[in-house]
N, C-alpha and C positions, 0 to 999 in steps of 0.2 A: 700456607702461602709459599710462593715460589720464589728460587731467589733467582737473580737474573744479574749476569756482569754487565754492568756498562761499559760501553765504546772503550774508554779509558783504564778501566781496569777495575772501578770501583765497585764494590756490590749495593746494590742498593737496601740487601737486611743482613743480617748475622749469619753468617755461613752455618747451615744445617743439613748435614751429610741423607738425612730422609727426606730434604724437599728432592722434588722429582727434578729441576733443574737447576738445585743447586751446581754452583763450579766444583764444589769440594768431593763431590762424586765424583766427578771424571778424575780430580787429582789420586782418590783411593783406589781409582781403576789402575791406573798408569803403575802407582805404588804398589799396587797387589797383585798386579797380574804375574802371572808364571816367569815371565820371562823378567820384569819390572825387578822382581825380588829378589833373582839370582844377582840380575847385573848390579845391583846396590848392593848385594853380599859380597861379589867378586872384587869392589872395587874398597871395600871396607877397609882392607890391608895399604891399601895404594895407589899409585897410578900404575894403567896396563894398557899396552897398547893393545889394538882391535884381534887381533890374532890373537892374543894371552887372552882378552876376555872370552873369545868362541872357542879357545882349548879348555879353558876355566869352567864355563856352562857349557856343559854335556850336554848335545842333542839339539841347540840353537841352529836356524840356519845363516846364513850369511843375512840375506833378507828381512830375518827376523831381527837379528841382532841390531842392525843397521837402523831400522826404524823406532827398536826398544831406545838405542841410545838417541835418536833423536829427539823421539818424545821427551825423556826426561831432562834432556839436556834445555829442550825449551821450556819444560816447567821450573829449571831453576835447581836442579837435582844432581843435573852432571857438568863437568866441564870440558870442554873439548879440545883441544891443542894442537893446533896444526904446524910442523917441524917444516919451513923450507928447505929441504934438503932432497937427493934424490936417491935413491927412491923415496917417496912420500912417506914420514914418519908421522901418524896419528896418537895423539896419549890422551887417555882417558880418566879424569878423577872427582874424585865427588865433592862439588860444593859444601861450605856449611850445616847448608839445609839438606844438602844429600845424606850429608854424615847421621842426623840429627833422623830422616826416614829411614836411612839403612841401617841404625843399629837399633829401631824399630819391629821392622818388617827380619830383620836377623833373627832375635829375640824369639819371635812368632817360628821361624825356619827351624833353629834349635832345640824348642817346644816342639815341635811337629816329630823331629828328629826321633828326642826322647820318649816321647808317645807312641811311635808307629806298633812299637809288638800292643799294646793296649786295644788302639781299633783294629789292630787287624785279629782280635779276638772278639771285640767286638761285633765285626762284620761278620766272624765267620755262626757266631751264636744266633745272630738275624738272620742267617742265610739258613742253618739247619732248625730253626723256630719254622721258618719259611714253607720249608720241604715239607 
């Protein structure tokens, strides 16, 4: 069965990340994506304005950055802070709920971290199995 948001916000079955249109999908997308997982890591320590976060995640582009943090910001993940001042001072920090996915998806980063010599023996035994 599928689940479907209503207008309002409601779902009308129990969020199940395998229905095909579950909302919980798109929420695991945002959260997992490449960029999603850095800027939740980035921000784990603190608040950072826009410039600290794209020196922080290597290899973001401005583009990129810009629409990662919007997305989560409208999932309820980041907070956004706009300084009246001139030049325009931007700060960026994670909600509750941000804190609560990014020391999540961190956790997973860390693992990943400690693992990399593992698969990359791994791949390299598939790769000359291959040959």
């Amino acid at each position: 069965m599928d689940v479907r948001e209503e207008p309002a916000g409601l779902l009308q079955a129990p969020p199940d990340v395998n229905a095909r249109n579950c909302p919980s999908r798109v929420i695991l997308e945002h959260v997992t994506s490449r960029w999603g997982v850095l800027v939740l890591a980035a921000l784990i320590d603190g608040t950072l304005r826009f410039s600290e976060l794209r020196r922080t995640v290597g290899g973001v582009s401005e583009k990129m950055l810009a629409q990662t943090l919007q997305t989560l910001e409208r999932d309820g993940f980041v907070h956004r802070e706009a300084h009246p001042v001139i030049p325009p001072r931007v700060e960026y920090s994670l909600t509750p709920l941000g804190k609560e996915a990014a020391d999540q998806v961190w956790a997973l980063a860390r693992w990943t971290e400690d693992r990399t010599g593992q698969v990359i023996a791994a791949r390299r035994t598939y790769d000359e199995a291959r040959a």
